[in-house]
KEVEXTOR-810086 format. One line per 3 residues: number of its first residue (from 1); their letters; for each residue z, y, x of N, C-alpha, C. Coordinates in nm, 2 decimals. Each point is the difference from the previous one (the first is absolute). Example, Ala and Ser with C-alpha at 12.3 -4.5 7.8 and 13.67 -1.06 7.14 Angstrom:
// KEVEXTOR-810086
1> as> 0.78/-0.57/1.32/0.00/0.12/-0.09/0.00/0.12/0.09 | -0.07/0.11/-0.04/0.00/0.11/0.09/0.08/0.11/-0.08
This chain:
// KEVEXTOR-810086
1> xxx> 2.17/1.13/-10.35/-0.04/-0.07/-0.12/0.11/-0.09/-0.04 | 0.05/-0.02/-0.08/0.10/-0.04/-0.06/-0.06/-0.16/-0.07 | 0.09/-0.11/-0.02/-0.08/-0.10/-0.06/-0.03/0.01/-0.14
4> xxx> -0.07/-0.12/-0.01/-0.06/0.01/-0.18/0.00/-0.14/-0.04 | 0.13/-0.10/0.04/0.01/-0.12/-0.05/-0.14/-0.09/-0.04 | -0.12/0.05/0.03/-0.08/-0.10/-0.03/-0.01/-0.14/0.04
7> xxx> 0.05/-0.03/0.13/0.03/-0.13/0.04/0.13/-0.07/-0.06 | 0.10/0.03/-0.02/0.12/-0.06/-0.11/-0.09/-0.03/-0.12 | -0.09/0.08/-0.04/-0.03/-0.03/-0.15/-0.10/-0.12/0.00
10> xxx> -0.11/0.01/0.11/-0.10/-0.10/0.04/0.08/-0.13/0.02 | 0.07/-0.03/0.05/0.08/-0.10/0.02/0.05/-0.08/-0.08 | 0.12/0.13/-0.07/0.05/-0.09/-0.18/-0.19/-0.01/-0.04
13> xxx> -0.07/0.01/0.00/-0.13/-0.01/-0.11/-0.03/-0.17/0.04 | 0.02/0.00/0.14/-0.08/-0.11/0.07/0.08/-0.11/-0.05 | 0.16/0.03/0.06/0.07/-0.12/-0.09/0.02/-0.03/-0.09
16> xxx> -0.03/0.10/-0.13/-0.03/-0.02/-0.12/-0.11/-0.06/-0.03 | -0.12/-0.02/0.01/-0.12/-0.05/0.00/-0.01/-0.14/0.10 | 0.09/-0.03/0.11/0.04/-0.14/0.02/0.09/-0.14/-0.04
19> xxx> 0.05/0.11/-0.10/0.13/-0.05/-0.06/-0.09/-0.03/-0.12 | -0.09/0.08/-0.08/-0.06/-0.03/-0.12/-0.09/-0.09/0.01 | -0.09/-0.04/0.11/-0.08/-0.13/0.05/0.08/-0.15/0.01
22> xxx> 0.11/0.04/0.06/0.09/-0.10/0.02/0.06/-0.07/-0.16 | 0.04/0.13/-0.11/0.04/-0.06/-0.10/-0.08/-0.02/-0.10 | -0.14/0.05/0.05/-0.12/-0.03/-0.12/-0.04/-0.17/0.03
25> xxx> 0.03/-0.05/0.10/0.00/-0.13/0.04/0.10/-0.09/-0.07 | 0.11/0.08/-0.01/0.12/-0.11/-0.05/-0.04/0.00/-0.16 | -0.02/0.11/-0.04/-0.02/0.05/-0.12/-0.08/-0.13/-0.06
28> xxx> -0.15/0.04/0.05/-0.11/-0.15/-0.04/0.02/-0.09/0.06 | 0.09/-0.06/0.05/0.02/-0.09/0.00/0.05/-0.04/-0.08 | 0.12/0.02/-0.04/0.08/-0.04/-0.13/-0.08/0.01/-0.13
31> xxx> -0.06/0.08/0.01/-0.08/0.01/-0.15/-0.12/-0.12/0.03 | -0.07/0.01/0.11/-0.09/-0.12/0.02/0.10/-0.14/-0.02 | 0.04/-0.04/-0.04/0.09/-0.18/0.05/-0.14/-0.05/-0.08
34> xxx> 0.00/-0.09/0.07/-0.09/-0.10/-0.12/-0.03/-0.02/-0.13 | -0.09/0.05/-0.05/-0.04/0.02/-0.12/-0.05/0.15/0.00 | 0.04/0.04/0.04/-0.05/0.16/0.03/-0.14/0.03/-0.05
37> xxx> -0.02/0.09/-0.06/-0.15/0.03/0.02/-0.03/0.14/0.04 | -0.11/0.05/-0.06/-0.08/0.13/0.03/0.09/0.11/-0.07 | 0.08/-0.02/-0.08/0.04/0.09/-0.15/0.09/0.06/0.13
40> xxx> 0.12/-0.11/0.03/0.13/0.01/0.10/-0.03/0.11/0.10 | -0.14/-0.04/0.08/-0.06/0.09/0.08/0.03/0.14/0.03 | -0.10/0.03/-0.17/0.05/0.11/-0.03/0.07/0.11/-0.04
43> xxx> 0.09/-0.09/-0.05/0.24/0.02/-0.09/-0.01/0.03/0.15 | 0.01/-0.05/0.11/0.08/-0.01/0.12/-0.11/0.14/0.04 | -0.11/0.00/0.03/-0.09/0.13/0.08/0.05/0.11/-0.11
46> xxx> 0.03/0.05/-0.12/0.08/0.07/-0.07/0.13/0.03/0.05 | 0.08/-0.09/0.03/0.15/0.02/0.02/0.02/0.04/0.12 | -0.12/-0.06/0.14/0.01/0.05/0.12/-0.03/0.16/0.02
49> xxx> -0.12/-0.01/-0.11/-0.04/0.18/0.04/0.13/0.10/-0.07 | 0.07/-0.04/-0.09/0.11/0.09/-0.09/0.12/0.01/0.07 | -0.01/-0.11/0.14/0.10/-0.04/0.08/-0.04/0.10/0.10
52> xxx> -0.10/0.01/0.05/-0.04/0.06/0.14/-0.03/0.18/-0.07 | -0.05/0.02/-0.11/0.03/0.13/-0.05/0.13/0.07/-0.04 | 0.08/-0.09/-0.03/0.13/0.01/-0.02/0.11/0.02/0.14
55> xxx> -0.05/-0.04/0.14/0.08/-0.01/0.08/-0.09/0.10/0.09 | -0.12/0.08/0.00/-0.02/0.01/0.11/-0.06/0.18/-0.05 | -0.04/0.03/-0.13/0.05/0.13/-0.03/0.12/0.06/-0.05
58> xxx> 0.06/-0.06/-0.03/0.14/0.08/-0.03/0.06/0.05/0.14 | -0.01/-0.11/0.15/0.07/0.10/0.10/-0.09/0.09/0.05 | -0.13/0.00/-0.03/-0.11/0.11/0.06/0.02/0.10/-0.09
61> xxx> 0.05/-0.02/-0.14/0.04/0.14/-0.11/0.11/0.06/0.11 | 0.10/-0.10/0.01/0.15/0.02/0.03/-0.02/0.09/0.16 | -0.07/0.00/0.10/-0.05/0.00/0.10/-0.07/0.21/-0.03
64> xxx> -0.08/-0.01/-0.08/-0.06/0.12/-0.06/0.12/0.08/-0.04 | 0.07/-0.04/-0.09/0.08/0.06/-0.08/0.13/0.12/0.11 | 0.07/-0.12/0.09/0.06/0.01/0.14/-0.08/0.11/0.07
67> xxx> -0.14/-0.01/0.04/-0.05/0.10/0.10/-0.01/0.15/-0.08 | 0.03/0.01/-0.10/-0.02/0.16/-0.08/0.11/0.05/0.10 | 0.15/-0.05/-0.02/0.10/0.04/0.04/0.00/0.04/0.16
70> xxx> -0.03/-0.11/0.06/-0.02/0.02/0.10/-0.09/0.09/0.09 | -0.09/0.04/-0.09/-0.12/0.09/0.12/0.04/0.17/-0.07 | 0.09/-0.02/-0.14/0.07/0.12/0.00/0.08/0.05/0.11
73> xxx> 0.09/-0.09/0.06/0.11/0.00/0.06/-0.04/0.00/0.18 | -0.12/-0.01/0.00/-0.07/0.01/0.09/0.03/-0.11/0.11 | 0.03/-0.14/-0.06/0.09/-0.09/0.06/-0.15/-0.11/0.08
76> xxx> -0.14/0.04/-0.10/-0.11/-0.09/0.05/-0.10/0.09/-0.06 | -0.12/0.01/0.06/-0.13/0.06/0.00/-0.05/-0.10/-0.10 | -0.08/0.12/-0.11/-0.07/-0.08/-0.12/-0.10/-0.06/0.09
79> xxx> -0.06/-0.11/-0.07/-0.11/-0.11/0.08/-0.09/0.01/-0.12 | -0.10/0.08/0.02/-0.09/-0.05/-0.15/-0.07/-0.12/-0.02 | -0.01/-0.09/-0.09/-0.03/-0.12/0.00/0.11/-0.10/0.06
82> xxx> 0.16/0.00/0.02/0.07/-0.07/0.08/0.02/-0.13/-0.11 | -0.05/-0.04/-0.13/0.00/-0.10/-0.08/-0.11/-0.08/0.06 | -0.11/0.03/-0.01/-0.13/-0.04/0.04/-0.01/-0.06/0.13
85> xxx> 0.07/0.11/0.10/0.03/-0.08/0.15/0.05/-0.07/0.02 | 0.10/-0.01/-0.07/0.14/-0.13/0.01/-0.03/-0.10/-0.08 | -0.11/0.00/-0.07/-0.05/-0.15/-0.05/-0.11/-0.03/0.08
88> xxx> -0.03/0.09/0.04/-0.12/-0.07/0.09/0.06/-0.09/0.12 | 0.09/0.07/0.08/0.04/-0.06/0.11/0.08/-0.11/-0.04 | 0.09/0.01/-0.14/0.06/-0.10/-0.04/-0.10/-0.13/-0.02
91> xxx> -0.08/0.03/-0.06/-0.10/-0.13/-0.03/-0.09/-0.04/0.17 | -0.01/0.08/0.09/-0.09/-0.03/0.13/-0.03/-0.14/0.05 | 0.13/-0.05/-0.02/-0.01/-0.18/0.05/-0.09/-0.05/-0.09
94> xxx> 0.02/0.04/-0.12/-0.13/-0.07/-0.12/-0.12/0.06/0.02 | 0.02/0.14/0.05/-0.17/0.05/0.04/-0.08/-0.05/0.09 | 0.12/-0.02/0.11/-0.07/-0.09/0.13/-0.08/-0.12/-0.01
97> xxx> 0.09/-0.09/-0.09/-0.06/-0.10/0.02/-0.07/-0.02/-0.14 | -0.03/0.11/-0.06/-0.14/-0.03/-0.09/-0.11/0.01/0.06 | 0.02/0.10/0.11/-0.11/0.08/0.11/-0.09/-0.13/0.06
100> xxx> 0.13/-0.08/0.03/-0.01/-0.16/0.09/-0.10/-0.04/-0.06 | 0.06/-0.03/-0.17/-0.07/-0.06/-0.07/-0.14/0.02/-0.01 | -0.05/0.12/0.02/-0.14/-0.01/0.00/-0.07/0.02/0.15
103> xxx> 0.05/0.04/0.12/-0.06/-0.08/0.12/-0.04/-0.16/-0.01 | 0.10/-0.07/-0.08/-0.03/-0.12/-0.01/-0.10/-0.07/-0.11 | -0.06/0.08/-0.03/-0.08/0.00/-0.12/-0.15/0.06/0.07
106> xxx> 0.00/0.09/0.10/-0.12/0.03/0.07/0.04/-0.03/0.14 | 0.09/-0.15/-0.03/0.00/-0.08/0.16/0.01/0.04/0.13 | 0.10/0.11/0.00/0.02/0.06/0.12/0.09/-0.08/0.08
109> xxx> 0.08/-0.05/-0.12/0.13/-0.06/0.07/0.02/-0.12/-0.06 | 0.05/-0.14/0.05/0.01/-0.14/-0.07/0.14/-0.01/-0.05 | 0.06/0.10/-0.02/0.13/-0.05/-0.08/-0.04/0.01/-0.14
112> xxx> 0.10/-0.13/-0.07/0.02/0.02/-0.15/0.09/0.06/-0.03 | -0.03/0.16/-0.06/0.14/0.05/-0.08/0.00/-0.04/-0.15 | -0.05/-0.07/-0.04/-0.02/-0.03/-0.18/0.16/-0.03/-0.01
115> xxx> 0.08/-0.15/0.06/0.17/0.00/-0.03/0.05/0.13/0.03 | -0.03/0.09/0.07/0.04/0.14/0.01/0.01/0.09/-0.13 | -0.11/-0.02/-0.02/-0.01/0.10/-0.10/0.00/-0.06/-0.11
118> xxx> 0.03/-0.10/-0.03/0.06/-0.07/-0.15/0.13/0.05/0.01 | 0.09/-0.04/0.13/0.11/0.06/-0.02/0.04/0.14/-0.04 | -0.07/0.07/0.07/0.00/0.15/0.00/-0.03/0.03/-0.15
121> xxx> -0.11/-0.05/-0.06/0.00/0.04/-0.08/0.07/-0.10/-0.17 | 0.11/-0.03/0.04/0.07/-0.07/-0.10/0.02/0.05/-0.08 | 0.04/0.16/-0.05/0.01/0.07/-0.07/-0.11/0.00/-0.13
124> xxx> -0.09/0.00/0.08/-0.20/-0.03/-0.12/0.00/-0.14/0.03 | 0.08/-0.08/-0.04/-0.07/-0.10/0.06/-0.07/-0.06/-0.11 | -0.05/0.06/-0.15/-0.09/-0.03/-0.12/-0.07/0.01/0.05
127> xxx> -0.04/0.16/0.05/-0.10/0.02/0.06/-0.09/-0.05/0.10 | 0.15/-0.03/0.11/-0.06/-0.11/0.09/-0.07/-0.13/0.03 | 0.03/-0.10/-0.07/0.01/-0.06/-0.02/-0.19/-0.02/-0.09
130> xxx> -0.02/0.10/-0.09/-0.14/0.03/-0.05/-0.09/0.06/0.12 | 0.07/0.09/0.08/-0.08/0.04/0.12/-0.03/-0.09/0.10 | 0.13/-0.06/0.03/-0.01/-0.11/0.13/0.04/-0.14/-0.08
133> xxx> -0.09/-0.10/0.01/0.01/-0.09/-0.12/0.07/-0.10/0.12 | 0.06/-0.11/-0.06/0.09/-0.10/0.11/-0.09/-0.08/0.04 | -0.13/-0.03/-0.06/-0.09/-0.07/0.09/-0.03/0.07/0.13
136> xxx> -0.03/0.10/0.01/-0.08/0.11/0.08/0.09/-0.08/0.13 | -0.03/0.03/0.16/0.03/-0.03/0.06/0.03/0.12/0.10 | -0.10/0.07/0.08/0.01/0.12/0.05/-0.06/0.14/-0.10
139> xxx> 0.02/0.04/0.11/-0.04/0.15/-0.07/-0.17/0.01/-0.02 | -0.04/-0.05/0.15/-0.11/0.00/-0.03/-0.11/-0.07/-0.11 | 0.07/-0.09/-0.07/-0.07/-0.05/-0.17/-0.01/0.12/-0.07
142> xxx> 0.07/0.10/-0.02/0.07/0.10/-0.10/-0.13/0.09/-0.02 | -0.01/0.08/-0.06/-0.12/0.06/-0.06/0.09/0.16/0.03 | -0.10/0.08/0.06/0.05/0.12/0.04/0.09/0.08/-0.17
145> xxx> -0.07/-0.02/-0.08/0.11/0.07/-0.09/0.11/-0.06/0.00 | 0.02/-0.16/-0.03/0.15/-0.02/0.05/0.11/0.04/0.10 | -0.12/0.04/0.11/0.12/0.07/0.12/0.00/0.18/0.00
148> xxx> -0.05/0.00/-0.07/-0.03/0.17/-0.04/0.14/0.01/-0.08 | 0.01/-0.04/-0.10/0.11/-0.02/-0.11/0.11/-0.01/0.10 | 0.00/-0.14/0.05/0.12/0.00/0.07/0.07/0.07/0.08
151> xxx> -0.12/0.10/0.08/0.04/0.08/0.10/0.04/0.15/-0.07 | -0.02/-0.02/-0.13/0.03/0.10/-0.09/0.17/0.03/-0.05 | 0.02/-0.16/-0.02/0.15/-0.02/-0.06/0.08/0.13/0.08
154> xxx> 0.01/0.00/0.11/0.13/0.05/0.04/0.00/0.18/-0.01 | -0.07/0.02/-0.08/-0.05/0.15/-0.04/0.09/0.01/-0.16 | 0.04/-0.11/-0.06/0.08/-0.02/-0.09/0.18/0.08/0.03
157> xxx> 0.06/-0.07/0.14/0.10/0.05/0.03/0.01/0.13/0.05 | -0.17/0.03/0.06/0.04/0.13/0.03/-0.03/0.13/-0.11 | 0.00/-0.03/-0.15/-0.04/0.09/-0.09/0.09/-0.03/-0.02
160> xxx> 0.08/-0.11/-0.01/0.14/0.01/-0.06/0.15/0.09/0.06 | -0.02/-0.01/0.13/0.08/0.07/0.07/-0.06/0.14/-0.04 | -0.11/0.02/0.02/-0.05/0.17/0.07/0.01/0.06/-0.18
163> xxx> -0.04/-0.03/-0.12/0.02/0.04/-0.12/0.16/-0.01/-0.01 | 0.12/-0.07/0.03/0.13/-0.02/-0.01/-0.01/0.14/0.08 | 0.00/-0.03/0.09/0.07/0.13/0.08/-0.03/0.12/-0.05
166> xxx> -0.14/0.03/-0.03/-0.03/0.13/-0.07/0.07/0.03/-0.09 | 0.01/-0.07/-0.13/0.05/0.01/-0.10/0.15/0.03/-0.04 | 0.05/-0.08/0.18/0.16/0.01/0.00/-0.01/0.17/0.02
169> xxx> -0.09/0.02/0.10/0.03/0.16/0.08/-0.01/0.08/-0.11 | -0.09/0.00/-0.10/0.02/0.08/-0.11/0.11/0.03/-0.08 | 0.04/-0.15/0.02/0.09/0.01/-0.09/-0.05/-0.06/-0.17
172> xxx> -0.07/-0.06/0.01/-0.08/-0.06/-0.14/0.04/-0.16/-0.03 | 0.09/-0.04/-0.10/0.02/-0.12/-0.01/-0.04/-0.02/-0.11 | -0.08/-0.12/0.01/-0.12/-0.09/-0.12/0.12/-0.01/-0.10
175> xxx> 0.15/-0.07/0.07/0.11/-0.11/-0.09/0.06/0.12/-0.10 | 0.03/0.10/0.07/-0.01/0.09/-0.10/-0.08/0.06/-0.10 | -0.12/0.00/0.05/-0.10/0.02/-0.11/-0.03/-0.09/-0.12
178> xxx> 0.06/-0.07/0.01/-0.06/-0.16/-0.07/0.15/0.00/-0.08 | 0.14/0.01/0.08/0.11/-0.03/-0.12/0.02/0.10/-0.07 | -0.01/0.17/0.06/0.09/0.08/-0.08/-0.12/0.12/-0.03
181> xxx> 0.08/0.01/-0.14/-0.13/0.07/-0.11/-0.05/0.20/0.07 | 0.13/0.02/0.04/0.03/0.11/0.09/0.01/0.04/0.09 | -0.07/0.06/0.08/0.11/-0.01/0.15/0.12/0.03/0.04
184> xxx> 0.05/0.12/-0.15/0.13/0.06/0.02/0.14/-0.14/-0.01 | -0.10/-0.13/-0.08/0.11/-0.09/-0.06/0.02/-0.09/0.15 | 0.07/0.02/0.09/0.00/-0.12/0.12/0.16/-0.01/0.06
């Protein structure tokens, strides 16, 4: 059995999606300074998501596009669904500890993951922020659709990866569809 890169791609996914938490934080911050309101919130949950759709399907296109050649060449075994897989495993750390999040919500376990998963999820953090309100203290205040949602977010990266990859494999680019009137004109 020959490999199928799915762990190189899970990986770039993972650090892509830690790197976008990390700068969806710096992001609102700077747009939060004092005076900030709800509007900024949202300018910044806009620029985060165009930021994290911008960086994390073009290499799942780019990744698709790459494996046509390759499983011609018989250099790696086609993986069906290998977009899908590699966002999933890419996002796993956020799966886990949403998982957490709701043992701790039916009190299985006394850790607070809430600073967890604010972090994690800095990317929504509009969303967040409406879901996990800053009063709130644990998880267990939280109202099961709030942790339903939450434990939903990371289904976000992995449609984004597993749709990129497809689309790359095809060979189907949106950016082309959208600039040029023909396909012959590229």
């Amino acid at each position: 059995m020959k490999r199928t890169g799915v762990l190189k791609f899970s990986l770039s996914i993972m650090f892509r999606v830690a790197m976008f938490s990390i700068m969806a934080l710096v992001l609102i911050g700077a747009l939060l300074l004092p005076g900030g309101g709800d509007i900024w919130l949202w300018v910044a949950e806009f620029c985060i998501i165009v930021f994290v759709i911008g960086f994390i399907y073009p290499y799942a296109w780019n990744e698709g596009f790459r494996d046509v050649n390759r499983v011609k060449i018989k250099s790696v075994d086609k993986l069906p669904g290998k977009g899908f897989i590699g966002g999933a495993i890419g996002s796993l750390p956020y799966m886990l500890i949403s998982l957490g999040f709701i043992l701790v919500k039916l009190e299985a376990v006394n850790i607070n993951f809430l600073g967890i998963i604010r972090l994690l999820a800095a990317p929504f953090l509009a969303f967040s922020l409406t879901l996990l309100p800053v009063d709130i203290q644990t998880a267990a205040e939280l109202s099961w659709i709030n942790i339903i949602v939450v434990v939903l977010l990371p289904l976000f990266y992995v449609l984004l990866s597993g749709i990129g990859y497809e689309l790359g494999y095809k060979r189907f680019s949106i950016s082309d569809k959208l600039i040029y009137k023909s396909p012959n004109r590229r």
